[in-house]
N, CA, C, O and CB atoms as a CASP TS submission, in Angstrom:
PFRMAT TS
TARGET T0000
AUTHOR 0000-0000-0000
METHOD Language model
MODEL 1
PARENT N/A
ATOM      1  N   UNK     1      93.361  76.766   8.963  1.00  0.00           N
ATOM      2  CA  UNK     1      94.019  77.608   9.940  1.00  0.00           C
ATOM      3  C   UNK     1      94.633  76.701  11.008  1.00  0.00           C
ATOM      4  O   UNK     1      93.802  76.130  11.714  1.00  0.00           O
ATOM      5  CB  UNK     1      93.020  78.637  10.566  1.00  0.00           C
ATOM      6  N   UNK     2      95.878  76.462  11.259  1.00  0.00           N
ATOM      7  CA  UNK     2      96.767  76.267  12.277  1.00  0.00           C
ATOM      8  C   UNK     2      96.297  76.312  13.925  1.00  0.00           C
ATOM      9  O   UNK     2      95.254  76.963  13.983  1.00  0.00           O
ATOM     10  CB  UNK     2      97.740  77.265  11.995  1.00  0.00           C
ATOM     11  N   UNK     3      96.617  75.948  14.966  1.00  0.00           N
ATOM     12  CA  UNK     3      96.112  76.211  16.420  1.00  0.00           C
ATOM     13  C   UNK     3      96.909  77.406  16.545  1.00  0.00           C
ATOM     14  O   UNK     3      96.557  78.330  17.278  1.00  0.00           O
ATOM     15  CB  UNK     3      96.388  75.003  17.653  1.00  0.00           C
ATOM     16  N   UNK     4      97.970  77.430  15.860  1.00  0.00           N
ATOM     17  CA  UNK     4      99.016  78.569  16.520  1.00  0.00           C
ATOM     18  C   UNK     4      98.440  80.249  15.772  1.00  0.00           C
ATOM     19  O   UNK     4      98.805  81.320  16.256  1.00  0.00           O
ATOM     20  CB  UNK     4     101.063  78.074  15.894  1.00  0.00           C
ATOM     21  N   UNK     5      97.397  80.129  14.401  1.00  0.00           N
ATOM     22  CA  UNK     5      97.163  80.826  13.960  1.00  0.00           C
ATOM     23  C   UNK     5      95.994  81.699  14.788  1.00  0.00           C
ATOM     24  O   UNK     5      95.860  82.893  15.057  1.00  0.00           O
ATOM     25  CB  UNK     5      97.102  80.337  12.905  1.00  0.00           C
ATOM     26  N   UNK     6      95.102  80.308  15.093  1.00  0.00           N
ATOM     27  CA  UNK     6      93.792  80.588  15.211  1.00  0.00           C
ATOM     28  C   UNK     6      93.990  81.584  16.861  1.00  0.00           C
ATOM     29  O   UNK     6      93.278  82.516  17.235  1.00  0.00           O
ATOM     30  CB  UNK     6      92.741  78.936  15.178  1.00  0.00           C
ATOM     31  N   UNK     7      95.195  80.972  17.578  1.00  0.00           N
ATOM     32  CA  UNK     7      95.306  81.324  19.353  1.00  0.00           C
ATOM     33  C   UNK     7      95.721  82.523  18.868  1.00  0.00           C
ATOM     34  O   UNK     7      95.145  83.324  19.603  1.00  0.00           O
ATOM     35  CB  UNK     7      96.484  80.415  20.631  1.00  0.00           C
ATOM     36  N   UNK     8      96.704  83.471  17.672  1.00  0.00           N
ATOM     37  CA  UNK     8      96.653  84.514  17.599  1.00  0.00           C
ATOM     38  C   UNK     8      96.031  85.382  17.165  1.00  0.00           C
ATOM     39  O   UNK     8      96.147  86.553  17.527  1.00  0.00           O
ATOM     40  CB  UNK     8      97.187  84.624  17.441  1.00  0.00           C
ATOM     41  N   UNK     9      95.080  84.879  16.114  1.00  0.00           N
ATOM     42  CA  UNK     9      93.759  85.804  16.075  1.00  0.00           C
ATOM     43  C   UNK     9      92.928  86.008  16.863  1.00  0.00           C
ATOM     44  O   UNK     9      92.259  87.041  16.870  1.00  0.00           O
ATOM     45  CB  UNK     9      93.029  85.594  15.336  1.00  0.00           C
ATOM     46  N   UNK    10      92.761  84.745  17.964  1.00  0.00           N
ATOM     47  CA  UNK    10      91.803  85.352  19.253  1.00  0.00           C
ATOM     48  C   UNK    10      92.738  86.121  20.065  1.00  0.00           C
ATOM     49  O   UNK    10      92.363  87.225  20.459  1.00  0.00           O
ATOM     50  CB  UNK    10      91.043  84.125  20.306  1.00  0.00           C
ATOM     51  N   UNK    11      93.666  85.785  20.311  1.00  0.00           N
ATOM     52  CA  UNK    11      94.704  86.996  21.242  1.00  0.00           C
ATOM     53  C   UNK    11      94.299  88.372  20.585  1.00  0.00           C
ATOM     54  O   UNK    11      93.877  89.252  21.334  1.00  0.00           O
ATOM     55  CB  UNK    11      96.723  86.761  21.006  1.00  0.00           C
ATOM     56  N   UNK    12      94.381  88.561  19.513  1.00  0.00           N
ATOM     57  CA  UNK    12      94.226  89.807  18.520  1.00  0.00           C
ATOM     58  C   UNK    12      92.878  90.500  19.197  1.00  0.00           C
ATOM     59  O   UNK    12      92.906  91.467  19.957  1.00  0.00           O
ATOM     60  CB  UNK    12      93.975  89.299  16.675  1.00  0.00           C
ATOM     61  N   UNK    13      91.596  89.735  18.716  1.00  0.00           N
ATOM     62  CA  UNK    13      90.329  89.969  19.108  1.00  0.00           C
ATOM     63  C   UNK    13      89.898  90.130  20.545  1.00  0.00           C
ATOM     64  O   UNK    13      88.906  90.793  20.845  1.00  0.00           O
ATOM     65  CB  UNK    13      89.683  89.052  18.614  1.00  0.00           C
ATOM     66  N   UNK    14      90.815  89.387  21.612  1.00  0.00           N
ATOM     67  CA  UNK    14      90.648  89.620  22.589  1.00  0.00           C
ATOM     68  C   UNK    14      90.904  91.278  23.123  1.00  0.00           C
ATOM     69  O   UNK    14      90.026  92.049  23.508  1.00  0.00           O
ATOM     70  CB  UNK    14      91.286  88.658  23.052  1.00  0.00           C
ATOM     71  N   UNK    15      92.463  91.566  23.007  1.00  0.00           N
ATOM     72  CA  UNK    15      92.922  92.838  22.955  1.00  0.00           C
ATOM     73  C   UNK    15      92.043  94.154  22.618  1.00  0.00           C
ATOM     74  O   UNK    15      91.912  95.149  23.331  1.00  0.00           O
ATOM     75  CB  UNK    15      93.868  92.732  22.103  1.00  0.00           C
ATOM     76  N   UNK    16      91.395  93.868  21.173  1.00  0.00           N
ATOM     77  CA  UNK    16      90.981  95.190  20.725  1.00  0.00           C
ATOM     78  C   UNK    16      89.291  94.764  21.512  1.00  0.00           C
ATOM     79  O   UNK    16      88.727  95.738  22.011  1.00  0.00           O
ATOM     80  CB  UNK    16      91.165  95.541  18.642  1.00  0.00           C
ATOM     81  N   UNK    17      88.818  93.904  21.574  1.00  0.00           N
ATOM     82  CA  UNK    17      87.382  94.053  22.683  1.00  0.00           C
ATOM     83  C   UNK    17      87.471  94.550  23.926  1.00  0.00           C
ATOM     84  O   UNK    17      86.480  95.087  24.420  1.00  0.00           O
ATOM     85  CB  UNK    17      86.731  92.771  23.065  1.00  0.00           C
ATOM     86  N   UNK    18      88.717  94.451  24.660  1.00  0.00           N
ATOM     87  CA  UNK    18      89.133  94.830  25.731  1.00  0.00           C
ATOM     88  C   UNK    18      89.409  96.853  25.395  1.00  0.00           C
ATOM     89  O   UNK    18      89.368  97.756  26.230  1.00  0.00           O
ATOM     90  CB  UNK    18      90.557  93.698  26.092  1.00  0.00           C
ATOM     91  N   UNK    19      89.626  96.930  24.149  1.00  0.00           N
ATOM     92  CA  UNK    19      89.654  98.980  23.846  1.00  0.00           C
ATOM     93  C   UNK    19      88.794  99.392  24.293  1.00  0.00           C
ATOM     94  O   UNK    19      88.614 100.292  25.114  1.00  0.00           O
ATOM     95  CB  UNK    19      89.528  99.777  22.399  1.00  0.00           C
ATOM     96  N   UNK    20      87.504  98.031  23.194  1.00  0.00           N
ATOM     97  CA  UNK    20      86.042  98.954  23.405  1.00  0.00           C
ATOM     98  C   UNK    20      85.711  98.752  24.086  1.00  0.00           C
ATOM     99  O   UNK    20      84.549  99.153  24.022  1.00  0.00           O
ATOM    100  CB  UNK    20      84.999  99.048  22.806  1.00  0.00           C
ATOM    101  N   UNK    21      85.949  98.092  25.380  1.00  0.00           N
ATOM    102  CA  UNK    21      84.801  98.041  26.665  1.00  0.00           C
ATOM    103  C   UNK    21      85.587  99.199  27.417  1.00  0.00           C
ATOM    104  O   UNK    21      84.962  99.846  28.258  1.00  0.00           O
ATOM    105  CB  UNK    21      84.612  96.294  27.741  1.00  0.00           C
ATOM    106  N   UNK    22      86.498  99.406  27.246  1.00  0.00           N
ATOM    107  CA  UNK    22      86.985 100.457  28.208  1.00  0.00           C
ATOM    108  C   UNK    22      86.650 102.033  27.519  1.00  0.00           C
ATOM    109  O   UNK    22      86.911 103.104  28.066  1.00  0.00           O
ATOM    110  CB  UNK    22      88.748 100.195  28.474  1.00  0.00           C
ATOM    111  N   UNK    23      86.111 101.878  26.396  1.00  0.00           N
ATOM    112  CA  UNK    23      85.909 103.611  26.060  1.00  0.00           C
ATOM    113  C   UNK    23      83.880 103.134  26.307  1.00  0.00           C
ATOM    114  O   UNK    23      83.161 103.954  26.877  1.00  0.00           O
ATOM    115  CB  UNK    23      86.736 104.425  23.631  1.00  0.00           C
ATOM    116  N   UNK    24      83.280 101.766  25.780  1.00  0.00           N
ATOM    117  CA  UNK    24      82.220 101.996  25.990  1.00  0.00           C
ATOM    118  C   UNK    24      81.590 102.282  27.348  1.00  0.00           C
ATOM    119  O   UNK    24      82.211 101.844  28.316  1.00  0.00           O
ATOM    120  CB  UNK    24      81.812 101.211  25.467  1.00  0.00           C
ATOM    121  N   UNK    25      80.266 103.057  27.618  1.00  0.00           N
ATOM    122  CA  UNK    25      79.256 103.129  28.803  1.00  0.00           C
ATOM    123  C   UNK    25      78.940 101.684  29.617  1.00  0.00           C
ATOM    124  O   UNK    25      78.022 101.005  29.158  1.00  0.00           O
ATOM    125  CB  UNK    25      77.821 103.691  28.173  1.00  0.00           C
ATOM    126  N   UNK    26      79.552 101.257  30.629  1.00  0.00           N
ATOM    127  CA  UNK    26      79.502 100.190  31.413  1.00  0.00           C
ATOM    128  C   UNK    26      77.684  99.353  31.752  1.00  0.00           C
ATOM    129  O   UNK    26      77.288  98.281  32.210  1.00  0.00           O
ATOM    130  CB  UNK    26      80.285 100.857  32.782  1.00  0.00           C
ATOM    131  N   UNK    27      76.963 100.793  31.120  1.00  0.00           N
ATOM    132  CA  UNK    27      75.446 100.324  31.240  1.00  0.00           C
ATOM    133  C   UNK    27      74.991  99.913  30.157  1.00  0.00           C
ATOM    134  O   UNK    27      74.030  99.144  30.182  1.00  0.00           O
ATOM    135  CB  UNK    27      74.506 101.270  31.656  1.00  0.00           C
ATOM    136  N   UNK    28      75.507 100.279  29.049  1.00  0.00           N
ATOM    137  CA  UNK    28      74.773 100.274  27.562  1.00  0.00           C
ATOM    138  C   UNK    28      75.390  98.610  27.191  1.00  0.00           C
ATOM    139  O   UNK    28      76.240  97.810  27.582  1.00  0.00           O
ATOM    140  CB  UNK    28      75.465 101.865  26.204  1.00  0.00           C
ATOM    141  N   UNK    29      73.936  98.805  25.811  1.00  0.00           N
ATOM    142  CA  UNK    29      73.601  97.784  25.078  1.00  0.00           C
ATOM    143  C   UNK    29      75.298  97.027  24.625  1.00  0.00           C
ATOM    144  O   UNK    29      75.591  95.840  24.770  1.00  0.00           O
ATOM    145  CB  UNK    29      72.548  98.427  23.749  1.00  0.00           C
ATOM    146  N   UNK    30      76.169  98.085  24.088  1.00  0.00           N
ATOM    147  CA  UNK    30      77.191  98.085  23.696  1.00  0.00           C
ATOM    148  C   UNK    30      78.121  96.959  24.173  1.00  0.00           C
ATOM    149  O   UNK    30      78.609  95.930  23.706  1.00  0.00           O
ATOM    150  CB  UNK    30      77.525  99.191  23.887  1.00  0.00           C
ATOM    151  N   UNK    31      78.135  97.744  25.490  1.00  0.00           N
ATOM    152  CA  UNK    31      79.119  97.200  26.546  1.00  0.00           C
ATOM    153  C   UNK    31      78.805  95.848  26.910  1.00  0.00           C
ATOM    154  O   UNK    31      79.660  94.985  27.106  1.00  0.00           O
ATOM    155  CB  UNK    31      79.130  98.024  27.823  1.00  0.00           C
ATOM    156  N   UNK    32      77.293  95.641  27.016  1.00  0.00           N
ATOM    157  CA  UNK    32      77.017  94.172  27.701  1.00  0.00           C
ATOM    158  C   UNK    32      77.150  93.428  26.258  1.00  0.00           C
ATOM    159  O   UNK    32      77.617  92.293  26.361  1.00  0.00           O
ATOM    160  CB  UNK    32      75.255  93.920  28.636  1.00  0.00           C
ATOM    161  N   UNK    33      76.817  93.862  24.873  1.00  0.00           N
ATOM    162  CA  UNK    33      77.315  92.769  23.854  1.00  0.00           C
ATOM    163  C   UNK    33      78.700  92.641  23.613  1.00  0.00           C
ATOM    164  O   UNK    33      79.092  91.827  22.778  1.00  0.00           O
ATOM    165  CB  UNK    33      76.772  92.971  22.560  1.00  0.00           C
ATOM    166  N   UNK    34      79.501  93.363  24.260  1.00  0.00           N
ATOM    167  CA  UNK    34      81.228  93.670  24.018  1.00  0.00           C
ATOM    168  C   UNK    34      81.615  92.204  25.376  1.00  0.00           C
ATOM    169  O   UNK    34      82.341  91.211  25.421  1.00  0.00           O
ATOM    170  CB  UNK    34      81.965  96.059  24.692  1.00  0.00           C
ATOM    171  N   UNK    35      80.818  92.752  26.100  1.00  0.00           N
ATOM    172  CA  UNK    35      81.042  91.759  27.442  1.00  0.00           C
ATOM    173  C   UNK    35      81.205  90.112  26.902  1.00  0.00           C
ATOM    174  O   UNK    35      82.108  89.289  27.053  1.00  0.00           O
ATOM    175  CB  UNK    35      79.482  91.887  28.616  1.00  0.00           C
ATOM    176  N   UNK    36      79.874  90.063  26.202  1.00  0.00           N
ATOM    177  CA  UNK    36      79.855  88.543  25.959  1.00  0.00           C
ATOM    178  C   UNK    36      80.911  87.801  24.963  1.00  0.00           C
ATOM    179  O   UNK    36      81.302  86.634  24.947  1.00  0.00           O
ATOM    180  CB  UNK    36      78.495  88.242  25.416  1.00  0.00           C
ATOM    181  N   UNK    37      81.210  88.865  24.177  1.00  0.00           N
ATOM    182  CA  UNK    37      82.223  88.298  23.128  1.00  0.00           C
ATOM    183  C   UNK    37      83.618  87.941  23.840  1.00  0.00           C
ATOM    184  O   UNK    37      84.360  86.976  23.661  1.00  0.00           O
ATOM    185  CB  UNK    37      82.498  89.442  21.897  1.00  0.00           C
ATOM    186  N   UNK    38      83.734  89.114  24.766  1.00  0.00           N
ATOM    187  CA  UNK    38      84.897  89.035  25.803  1.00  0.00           C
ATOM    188  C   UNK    38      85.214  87.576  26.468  1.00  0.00           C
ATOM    189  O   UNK    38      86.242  86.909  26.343  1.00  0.00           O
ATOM    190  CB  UNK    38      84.536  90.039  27.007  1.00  0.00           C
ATOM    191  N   UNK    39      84.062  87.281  27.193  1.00  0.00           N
ATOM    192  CA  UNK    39      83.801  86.487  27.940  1.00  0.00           C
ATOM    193  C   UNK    39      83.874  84.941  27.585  1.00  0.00           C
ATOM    194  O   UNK    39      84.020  83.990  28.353  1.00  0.00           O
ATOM    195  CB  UNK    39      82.776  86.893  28.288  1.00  0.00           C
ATOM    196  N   UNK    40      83.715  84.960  26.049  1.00  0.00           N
ATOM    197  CA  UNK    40      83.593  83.644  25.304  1.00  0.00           C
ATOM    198  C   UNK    40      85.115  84.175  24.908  1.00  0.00           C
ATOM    199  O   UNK    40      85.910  83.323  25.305  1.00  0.00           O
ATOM    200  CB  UNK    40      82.166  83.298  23.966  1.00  0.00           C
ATOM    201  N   UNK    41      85.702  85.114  24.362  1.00  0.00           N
ATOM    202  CA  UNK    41      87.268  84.733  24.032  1.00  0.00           C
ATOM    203  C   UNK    41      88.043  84.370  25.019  1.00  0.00           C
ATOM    204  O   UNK    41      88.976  83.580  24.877  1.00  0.00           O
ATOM    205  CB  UNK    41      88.027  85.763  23.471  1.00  0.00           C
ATOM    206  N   UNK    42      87.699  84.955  26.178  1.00  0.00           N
ATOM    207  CA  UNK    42      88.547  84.841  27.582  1.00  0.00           C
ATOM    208  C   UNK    42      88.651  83.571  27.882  1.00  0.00           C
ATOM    209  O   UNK    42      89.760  83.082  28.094  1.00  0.00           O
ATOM    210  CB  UNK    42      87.954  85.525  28.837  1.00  0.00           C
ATOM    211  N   UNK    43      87.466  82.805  27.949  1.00  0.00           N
ATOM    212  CA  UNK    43      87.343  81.046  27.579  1.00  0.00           C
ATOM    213  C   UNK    43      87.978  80.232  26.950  1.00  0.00           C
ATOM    214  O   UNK    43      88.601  79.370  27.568  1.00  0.00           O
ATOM    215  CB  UNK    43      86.460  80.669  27.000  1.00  0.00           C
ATOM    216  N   UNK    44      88.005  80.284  25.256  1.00  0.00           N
ATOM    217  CA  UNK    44      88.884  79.719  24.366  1.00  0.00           C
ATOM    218  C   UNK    44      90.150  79.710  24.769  1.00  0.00           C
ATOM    219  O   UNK    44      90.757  78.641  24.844  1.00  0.00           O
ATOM    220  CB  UNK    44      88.835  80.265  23.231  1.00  0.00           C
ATOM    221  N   UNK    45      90.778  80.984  25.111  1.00  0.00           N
ATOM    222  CA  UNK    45      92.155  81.231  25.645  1.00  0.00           C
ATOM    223  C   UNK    45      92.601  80.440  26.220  1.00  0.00           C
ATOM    224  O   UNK    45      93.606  79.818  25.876  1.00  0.00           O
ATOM    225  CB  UNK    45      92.367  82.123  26.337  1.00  0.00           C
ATOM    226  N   UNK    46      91.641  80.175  27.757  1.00  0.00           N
ATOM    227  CA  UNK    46      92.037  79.414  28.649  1.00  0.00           C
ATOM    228  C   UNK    46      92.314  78.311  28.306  1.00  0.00           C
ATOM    229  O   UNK    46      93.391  77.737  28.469  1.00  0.00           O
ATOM    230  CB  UNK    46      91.387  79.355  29.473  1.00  0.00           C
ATOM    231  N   UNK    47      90.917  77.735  27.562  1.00  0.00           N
ATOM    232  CA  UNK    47      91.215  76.653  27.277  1.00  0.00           C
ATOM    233  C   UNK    47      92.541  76.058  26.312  1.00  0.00           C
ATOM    234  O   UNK    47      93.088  74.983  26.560  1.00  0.00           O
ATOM    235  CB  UNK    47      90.158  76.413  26.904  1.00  0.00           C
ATOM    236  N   UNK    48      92.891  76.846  25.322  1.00  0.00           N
ATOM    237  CA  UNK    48      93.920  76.306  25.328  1.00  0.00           C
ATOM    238  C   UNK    48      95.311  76.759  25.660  1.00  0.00           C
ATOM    239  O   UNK    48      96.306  76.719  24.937  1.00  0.00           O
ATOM    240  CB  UNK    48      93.859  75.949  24.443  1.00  0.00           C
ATOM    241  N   UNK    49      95.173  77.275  27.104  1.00  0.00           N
ATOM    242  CA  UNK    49      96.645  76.961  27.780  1.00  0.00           C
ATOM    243  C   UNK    49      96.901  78.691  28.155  1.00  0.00           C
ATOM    244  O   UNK    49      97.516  79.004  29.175  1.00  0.00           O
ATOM    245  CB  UNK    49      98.092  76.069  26.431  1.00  0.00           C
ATOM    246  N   UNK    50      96.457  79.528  27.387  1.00  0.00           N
ATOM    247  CA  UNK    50      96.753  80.958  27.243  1.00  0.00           C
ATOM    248  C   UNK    50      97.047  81.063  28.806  1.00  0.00           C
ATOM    249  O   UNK    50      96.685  80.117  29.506  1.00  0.00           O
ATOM    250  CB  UNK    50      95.451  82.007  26.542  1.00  0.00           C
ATOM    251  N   UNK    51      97.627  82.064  29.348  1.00  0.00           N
ATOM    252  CA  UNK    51      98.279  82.867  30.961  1.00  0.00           C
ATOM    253  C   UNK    51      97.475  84.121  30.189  1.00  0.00           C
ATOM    254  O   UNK    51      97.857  84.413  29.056  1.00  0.00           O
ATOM    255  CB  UNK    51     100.625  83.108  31.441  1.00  0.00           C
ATOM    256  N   UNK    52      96.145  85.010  30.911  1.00  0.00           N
ATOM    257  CA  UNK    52      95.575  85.840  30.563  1.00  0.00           C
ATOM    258  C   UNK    52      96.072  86.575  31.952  1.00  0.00           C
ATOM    259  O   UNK    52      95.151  87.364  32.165  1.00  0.00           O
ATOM    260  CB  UNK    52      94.162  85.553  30.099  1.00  0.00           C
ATOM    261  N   UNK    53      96.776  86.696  32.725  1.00  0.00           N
ATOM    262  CA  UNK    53      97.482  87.533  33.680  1.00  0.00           C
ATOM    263  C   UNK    53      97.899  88.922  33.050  1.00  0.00           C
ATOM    264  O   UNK    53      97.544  90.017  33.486  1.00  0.00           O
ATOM    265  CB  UNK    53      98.738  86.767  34.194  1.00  0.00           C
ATOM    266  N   UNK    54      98.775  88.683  31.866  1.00  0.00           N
ATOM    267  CA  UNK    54      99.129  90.028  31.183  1.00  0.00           C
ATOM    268  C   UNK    54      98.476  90.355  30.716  1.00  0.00           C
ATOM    269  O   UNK    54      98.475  91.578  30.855  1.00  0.00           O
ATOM    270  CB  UNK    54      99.920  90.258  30.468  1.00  0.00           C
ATOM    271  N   UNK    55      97.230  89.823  29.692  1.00  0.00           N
ATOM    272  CA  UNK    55      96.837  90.328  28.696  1.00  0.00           C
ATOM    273  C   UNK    55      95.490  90.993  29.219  1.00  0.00           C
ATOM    274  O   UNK    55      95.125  92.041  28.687  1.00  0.00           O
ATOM    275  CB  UNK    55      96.802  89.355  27.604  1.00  0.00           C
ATOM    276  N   UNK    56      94.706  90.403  30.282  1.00  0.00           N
ATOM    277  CA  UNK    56      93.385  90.997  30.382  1.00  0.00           C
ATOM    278  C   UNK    56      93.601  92.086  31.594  1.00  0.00           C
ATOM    279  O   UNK    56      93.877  91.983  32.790  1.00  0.00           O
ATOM    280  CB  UNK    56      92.160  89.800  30.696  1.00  0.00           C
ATOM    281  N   UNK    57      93.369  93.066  30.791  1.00  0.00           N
ATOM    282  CA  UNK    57      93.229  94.333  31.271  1.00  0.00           C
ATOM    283  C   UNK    57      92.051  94.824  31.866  1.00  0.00           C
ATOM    284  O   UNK    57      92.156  95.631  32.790  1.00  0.00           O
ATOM    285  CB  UNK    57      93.486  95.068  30.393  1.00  0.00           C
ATOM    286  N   UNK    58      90.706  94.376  31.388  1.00  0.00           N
ATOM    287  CA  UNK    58      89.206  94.097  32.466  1.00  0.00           C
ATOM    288  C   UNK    58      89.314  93.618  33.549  1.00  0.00           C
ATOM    289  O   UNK    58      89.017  94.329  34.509  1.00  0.00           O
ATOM    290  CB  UNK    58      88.169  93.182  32.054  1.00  0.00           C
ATOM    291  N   UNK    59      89.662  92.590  33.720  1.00  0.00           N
ATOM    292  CA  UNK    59      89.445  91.120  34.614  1.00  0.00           C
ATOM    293  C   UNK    59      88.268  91.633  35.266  1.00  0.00           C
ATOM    294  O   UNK    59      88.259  92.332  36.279  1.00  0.00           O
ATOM    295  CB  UNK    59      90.783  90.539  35.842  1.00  0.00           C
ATOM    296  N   UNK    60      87.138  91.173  34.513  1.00  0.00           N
ATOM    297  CA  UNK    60      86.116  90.894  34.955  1.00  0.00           C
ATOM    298  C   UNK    60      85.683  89.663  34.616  1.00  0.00           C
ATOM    299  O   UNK    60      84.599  89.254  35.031  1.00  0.00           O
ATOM    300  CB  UNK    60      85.397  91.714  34.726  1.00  0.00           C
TER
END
């Protein structure tokens, strides 16, 4: 897999984790394991170079 592949499958994954935290319960089990996946893609991104200004719709 390519860098250019791999930065759009996490863009991809980022997006649709960002659905389910917004339809899941902000208290539940759900949400805080939705959180962490979030939180580690939101990372990768950065790291390589991503502008998450548009894309993260949480910003938490």
């Amino acid at each position: 897999m390519t860098e250019k592949e791999m930065i759009q499958k996490n863009i991809e994954e980022f997006s649709r984790i960002q659905d389910w935290m917004q339809v899941a319960e902000k208290d539940s089990a759900v949400y805080k394991a939705i959180k962490r996946r979030y939180t580690e893609l939101k990372v990768m991104l950065q790291a390589f170079g991503i502008n998450l200004t548009e894309l993260d719709i949480i910003k938490e």
